[in-house]
mmCIF file of the N, C-alpha and C atoms, coordinates in Angstrom:
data_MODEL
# 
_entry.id   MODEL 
# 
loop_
_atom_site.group_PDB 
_atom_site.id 
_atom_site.type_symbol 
_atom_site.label_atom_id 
_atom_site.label_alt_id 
_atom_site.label_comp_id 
_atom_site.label_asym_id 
_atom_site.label_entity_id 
_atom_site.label_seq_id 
_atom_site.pdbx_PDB_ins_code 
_atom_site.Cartn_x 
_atom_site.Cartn_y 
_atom_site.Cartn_z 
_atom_site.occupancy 
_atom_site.B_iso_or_equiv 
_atom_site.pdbx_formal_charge 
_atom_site.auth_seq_id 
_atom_site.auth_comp_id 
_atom_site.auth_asym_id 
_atom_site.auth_atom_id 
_atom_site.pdbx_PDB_model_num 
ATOM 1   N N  . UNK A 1 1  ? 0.841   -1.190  0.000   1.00 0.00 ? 1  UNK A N  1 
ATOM 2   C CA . UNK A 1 1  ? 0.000   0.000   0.000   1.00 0.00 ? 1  UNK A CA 1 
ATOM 3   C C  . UNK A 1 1  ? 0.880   1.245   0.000   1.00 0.00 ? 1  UNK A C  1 
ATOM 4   N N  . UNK A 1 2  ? 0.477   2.258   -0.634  1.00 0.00 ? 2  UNK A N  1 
ATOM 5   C CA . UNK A 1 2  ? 1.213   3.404   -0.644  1.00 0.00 ? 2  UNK A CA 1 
ATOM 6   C C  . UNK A 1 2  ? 0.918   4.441   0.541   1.00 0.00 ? 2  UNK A C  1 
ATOM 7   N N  . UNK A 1 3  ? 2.004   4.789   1.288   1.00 0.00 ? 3  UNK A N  1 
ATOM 8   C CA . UNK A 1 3  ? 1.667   5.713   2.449   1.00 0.00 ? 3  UNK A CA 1 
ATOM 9   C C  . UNK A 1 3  ? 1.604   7.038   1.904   1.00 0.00 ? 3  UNK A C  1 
ATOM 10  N N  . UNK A 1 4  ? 2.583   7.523   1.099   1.00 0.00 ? 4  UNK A N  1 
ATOM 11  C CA . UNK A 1 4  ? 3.051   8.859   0.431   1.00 0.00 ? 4  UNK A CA 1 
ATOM 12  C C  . UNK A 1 4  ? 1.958   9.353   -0.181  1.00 0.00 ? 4  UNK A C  1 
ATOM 13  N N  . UNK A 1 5  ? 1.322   11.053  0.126   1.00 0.00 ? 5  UNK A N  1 
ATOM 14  C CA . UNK A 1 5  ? 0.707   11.403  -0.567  1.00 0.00 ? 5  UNK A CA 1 
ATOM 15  C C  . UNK A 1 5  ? 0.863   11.933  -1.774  1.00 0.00 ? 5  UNK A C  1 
ATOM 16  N N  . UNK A 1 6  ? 2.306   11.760  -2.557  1.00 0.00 ? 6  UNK A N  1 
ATOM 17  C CA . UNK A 1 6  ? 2.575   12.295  -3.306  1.00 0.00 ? 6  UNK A CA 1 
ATOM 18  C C  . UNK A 1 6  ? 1.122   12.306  -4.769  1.00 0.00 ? 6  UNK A C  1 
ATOM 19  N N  . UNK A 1 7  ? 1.379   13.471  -4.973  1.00 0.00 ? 7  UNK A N  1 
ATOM 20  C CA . UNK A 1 7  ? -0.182  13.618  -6.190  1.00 0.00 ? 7  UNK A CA 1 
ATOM 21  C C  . UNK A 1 7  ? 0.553   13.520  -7.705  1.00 0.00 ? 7  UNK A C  1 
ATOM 22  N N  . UNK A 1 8  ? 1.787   13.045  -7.894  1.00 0.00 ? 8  UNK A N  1 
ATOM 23  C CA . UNK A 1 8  ? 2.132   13.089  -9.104  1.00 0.00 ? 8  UNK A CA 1 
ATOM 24  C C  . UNK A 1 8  ? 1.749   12.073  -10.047 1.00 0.00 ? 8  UNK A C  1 
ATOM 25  N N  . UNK A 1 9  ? 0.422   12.244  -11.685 1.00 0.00 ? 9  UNK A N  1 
ATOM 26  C CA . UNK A 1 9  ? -0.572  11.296  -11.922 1.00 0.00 ? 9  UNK A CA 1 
ATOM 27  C C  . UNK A 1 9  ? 0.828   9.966   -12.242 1.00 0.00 ? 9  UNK A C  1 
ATOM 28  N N  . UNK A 1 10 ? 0.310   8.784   -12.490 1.00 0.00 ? 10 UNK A N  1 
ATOM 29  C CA . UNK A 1 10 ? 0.997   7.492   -13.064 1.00 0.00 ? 10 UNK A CA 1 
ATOM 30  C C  . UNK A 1 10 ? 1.357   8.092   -14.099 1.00 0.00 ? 10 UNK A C  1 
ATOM 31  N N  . UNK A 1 11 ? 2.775   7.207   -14.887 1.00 0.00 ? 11 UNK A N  1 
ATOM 32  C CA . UNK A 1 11 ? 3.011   7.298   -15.801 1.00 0.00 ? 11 UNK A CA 1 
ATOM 33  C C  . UNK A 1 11 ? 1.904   6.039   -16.505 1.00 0.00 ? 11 UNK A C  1 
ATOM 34  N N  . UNK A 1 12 ? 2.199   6.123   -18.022 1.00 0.00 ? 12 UNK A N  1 
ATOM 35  C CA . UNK A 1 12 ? 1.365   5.152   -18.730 1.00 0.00 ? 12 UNK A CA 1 
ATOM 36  C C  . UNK A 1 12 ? 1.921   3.490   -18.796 1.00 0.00 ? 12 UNK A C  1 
ATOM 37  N N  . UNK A 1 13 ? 3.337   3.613   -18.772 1.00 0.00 ? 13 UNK A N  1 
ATOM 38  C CA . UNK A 1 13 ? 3.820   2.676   -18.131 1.00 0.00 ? 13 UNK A CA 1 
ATOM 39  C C  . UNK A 1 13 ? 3.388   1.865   -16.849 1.00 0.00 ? 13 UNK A C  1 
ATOM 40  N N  . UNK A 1 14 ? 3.242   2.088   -15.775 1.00 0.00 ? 14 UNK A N  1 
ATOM 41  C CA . UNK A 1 14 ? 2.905   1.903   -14.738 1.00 0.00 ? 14 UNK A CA 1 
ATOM 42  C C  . UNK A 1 14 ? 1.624   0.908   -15.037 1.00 0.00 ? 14 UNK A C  1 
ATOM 43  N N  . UNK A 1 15 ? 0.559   1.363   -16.167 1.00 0.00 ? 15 UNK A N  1 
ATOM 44  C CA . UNK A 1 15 ? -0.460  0.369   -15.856 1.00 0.00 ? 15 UNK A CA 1 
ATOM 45  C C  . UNK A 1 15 ? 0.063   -0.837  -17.477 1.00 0.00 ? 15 UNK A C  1 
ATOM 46  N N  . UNK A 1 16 ? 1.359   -0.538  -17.847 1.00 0.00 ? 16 UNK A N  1 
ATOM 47  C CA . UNK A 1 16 ? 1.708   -1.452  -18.884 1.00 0.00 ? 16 UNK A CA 1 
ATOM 48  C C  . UNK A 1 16 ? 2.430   -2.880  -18.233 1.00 0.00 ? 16 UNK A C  1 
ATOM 49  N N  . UNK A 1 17 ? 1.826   -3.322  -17.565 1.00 0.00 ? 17 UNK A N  1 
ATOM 50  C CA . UNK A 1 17 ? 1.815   -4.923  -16.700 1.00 0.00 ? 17 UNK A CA 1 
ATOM 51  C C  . UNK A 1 17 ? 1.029   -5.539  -16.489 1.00 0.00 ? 17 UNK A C  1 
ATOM 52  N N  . UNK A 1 18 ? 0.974   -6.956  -16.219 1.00 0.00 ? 18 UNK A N  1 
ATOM 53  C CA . UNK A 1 18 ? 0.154   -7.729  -15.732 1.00 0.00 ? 18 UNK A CA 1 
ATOM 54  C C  . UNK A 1 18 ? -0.996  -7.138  -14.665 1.00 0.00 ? 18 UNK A C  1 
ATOM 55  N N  . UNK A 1 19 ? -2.115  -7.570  -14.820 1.00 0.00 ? 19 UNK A N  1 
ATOM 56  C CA . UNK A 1 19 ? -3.215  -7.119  -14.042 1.00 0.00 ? 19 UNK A CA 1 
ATOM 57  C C  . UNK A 1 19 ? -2.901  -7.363  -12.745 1.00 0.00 ? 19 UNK A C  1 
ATOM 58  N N  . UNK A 1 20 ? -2.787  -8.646  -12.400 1.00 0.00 ? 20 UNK A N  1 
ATOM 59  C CA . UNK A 1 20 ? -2.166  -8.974  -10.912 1.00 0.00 ? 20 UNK A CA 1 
ATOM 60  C C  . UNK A 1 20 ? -1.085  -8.529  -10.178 1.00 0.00 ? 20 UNK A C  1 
ATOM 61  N N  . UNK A 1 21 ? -0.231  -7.315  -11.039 1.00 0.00 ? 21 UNK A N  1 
ATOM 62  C CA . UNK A 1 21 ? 0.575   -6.537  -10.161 1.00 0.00 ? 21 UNK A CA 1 
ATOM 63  C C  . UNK A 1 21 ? 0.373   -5.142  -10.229 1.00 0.00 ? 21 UNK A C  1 
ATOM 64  N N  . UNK A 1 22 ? -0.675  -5.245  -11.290 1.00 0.00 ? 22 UNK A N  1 
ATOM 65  C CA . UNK A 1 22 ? -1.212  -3.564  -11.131 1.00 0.00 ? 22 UNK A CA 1 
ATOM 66  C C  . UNK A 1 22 ? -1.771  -2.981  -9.997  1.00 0.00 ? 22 UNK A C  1 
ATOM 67  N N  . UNK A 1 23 ? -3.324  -4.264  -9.890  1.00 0.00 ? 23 UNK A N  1 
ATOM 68  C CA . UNK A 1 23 ? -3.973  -3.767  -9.029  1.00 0.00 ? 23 UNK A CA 1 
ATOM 69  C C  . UNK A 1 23 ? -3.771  -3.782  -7.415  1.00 0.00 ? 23 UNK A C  1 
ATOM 70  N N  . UNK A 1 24 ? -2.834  -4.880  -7.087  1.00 0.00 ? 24 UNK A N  1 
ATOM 71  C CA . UNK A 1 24 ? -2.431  -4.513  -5.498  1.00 0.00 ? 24 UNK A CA 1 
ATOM 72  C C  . UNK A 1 24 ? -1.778  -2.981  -5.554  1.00 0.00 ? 24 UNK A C  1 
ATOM 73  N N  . UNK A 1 25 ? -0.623  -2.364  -6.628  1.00 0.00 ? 25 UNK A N  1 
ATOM 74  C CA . UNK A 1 25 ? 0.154   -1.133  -6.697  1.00 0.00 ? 25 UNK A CA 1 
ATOM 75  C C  . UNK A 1 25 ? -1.016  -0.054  -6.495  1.00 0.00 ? 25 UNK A C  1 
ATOM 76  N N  . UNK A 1 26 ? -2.485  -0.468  -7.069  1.00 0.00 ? 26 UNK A N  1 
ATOM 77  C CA . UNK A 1 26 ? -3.621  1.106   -6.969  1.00 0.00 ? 26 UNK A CA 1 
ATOM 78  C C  . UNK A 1 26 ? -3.680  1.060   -5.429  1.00 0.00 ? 26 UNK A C  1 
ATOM 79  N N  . UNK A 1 27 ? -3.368  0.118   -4.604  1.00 0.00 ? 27 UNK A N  1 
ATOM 80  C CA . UNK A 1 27 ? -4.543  0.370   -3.202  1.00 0.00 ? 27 UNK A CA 1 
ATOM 81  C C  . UNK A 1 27 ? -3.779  1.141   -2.463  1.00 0.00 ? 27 UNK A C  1 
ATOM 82  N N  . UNK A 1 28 ? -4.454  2.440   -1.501  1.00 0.00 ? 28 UNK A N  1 
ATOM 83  C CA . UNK A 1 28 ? -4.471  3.571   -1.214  1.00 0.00 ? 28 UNK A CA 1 
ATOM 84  C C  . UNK A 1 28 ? -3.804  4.819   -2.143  1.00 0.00 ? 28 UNK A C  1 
ATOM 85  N N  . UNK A 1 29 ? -3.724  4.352   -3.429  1.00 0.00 ? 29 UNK A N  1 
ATOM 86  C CA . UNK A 1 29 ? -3.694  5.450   -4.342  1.00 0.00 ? 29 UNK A CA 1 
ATOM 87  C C  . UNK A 1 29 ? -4.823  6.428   -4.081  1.00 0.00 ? 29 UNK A C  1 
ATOM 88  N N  . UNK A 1 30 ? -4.964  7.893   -4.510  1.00 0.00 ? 30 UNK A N  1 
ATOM 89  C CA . UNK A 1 30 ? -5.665  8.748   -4.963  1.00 0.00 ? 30 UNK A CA 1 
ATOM 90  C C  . UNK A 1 30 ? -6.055  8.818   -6.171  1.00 0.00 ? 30 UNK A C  1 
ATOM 91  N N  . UNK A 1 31 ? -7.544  8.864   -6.107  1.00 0.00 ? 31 UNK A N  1 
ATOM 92  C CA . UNK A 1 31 ? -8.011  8.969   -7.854  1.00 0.00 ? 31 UNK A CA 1 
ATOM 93  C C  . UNK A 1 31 ? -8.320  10.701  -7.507  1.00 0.00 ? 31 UNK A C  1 
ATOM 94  N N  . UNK A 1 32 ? -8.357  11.623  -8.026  1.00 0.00 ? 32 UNK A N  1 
ATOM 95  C CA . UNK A 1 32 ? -8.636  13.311  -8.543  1.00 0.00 ? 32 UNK A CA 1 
ATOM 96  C C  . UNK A 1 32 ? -9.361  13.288  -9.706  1.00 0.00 ? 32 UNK A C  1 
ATOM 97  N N  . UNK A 1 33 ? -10.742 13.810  -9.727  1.00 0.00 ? 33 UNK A N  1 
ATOM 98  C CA . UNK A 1 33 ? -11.366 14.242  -10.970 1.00 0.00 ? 33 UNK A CA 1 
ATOM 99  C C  . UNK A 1 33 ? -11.548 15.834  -10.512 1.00 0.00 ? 33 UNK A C  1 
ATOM 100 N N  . UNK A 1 34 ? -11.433 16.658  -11.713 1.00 0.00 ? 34 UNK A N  1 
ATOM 101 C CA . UNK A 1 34 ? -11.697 17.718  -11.209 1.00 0.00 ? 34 UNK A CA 1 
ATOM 102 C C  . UNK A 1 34 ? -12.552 18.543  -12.105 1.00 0.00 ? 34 UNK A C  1 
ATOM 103 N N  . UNK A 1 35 ? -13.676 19.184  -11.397 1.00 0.00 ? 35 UNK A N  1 
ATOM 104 C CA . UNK A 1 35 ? -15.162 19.475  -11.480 1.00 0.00 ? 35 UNK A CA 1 
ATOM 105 C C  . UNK A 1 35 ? -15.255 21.072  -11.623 1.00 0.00 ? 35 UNK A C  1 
ATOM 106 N N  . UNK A 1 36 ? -16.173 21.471  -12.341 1.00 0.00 ? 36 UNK A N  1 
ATOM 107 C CA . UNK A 1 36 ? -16.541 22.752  -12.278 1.00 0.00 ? 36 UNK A CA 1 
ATOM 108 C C  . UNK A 1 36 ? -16.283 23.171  -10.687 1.00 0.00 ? 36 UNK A C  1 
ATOM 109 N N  . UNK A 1 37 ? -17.126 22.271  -9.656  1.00 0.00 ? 37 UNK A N  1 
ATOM 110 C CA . UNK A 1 37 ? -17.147 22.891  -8.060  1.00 0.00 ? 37 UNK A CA 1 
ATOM 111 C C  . UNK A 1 37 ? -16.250 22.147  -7.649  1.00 0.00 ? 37 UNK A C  1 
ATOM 112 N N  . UNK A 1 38 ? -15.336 21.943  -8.164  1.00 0.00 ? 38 UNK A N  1 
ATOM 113 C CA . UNK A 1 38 ? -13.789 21.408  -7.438  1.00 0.00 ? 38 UNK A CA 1 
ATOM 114 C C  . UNK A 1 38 ? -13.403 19.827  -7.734  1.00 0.00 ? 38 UNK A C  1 
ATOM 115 N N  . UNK A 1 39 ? -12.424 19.816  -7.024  1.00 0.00 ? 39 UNK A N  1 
ATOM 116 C CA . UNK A 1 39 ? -11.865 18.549  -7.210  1.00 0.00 ? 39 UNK A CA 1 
ATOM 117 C C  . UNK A 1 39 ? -12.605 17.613  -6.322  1.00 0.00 ? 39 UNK A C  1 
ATOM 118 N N  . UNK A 1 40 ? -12.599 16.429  -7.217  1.00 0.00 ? 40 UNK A N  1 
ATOM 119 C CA . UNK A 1 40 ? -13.259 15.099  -6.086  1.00 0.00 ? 40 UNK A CA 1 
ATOM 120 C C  . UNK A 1 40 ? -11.993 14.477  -6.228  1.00 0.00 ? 40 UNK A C  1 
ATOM 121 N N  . UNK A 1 41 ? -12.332 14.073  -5.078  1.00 0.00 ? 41 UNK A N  1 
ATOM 122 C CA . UNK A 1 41 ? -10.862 12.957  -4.232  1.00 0.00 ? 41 UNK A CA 1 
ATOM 123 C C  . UNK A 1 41 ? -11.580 11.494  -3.566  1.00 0.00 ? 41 UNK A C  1 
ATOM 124 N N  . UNK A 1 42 ? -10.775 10.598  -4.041  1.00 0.00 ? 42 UNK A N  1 
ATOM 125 C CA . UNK A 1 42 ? -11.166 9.498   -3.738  1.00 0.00 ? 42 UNK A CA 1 
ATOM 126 C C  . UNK A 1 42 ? -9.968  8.463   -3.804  1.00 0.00 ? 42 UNK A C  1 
ATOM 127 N N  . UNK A 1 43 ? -9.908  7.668   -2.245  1.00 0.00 ? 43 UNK A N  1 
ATOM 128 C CA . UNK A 1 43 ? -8.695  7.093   -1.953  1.00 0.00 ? 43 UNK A CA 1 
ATOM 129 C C  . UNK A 1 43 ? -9.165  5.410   -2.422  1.00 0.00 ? 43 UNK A C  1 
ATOM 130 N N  . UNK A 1 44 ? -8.529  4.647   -2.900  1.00 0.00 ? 44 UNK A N  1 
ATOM 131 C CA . UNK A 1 44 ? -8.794  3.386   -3.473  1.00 0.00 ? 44 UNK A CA 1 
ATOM 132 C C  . UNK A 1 44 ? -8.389  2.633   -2.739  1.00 0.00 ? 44 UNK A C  1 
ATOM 133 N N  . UNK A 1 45 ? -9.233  2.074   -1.588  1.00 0.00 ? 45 UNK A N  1 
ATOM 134 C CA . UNK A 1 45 ? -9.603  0.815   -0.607  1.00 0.00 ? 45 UNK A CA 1 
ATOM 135 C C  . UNK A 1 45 ? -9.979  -0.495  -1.205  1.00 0.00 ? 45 UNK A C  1 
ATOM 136 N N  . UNK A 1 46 ? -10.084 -0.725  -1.518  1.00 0.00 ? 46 UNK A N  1 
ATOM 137 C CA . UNK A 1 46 ? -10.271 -2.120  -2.615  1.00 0.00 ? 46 UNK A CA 1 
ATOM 138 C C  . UNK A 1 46 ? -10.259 -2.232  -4.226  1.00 0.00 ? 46 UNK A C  1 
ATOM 139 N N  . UNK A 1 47 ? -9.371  -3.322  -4.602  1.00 0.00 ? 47 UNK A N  1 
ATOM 140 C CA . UNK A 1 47 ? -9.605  -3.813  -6.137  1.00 0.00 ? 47 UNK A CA 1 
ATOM 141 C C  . UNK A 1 47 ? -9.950  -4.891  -6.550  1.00 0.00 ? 47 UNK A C  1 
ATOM 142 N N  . UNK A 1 48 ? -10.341 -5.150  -7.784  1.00 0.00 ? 48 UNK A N  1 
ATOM 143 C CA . UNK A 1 48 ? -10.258 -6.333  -8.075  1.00 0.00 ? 48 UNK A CA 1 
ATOM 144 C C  . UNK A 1 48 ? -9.723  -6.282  -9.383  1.00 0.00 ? 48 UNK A C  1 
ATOM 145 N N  . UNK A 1 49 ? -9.128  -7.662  -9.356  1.00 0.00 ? 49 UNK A N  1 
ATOM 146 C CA . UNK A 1 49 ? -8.126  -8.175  -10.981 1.00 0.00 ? 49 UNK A CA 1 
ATOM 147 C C  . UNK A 1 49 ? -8.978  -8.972  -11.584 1.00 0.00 ? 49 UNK A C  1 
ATOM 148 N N  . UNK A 1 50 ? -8.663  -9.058  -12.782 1.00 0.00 ? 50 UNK A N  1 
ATOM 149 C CA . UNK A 1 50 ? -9.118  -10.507 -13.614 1.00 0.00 ? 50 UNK A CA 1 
ATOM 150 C C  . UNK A 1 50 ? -8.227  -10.936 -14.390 1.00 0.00 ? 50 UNK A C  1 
ATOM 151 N N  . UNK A 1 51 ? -7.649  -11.620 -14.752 1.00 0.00 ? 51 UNK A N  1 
ATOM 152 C CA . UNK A 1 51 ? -6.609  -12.286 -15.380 1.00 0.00 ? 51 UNK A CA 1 
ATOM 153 C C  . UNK A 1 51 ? -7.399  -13.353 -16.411 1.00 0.00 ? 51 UNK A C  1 
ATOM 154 N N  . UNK A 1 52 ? -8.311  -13.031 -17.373 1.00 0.00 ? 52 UNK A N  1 
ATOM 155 C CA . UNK A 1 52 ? -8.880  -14.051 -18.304 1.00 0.00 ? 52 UNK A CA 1 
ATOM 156 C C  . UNK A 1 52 ? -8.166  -14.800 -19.189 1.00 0.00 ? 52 UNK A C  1 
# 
């Protein structure tokens, strides 16, 4: 899990791997969308993979 709040977005690399080592790397990431009335923030507590 990531402690660091650093806000700097992923590179595109980062999601160029296997699903099963992506998605443990998102959990406590920050997702940021940002809105006419501001930014929404949302910390990522759970994932799920699929490996088909």
């Amino acid at each position: 899990m990531i402690e660091s709040s650093d806000r700097t977005p992923l590179p595109r690399d980062f999601f160029d791997r296997p699903v099963l080592e992506v998605a443990p790397d998102l959990l406590g990431r920050t997702l940021v969308r940002m809105t006419d009335d501001g930014p929404i923030e949302l910390r990522l507590t759970e994932v799920e993979a699929y490996a088909g």
